[in-house]
N, C-alpha and C positions, 0 to 999 in steps of 0.2 A: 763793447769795450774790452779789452785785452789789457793783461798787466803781462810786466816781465819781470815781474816780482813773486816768489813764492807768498804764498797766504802768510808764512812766519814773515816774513820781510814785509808784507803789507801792513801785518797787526804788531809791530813795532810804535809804527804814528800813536799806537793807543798805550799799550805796555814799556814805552819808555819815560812815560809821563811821570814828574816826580822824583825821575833819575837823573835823563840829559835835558829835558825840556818842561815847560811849564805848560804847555797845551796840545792835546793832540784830538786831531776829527777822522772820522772816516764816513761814509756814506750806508746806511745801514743795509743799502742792500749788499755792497761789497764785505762786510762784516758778517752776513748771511749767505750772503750765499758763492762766495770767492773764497772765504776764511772757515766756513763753515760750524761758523761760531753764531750762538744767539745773544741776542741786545742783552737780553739778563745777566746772562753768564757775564758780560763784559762789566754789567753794571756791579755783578756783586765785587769782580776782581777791583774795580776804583774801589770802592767802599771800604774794599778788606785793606785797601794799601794805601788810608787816609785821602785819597784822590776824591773830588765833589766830579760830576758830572751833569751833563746837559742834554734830552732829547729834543733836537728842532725837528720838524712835522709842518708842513704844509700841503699841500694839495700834489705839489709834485714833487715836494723835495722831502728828504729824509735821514737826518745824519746824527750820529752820537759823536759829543764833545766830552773828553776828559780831560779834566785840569786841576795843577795841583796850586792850594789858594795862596798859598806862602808861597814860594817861587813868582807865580802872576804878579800876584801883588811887589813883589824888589822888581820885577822886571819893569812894570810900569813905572813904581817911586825911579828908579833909574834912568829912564826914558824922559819922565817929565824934569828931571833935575840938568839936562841936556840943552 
């Protein structure tokens, strides 16, 4: 897989969460090993910046969600009032 994204421009989808957007994923190997950042690290940054987060894990898949629960939550009440 190739990006044409610097690793800062990839780990945006995670670090703008809270700011411009209410959820962001990436795939944990890309977080490891393209951003050269560990799951921890990322996980303490959500924590430290009010952000809940999520690790999915299955057999072949792998990806850390950050999401901020006030923002999700108006974006949905928004969406279902539609």
């Amino acid at each position: 897989m190739q990006y044409n994204e610097t690793p800062e421009e990839i780990m945006r989808d995670l670090y703008e969460v809270g700011i411009h957007k209410a959820l962001g994923y990436l795939p944990t190997k890309t977080i490891i090993n393209i951003c050269g950042k560990s799951i921890q690290e990322i996980i303490d940054f959500a924590e430290a910046n009010g952000l809940r987060h999520w690790l999915y894990q299955t057999e072949c898949v792998s990806e850390l969600y950050v999401y901020d629960v006030s923002m999700l939550s108006q974006m949905i009440n928004n969406y279902t009032k539609s």
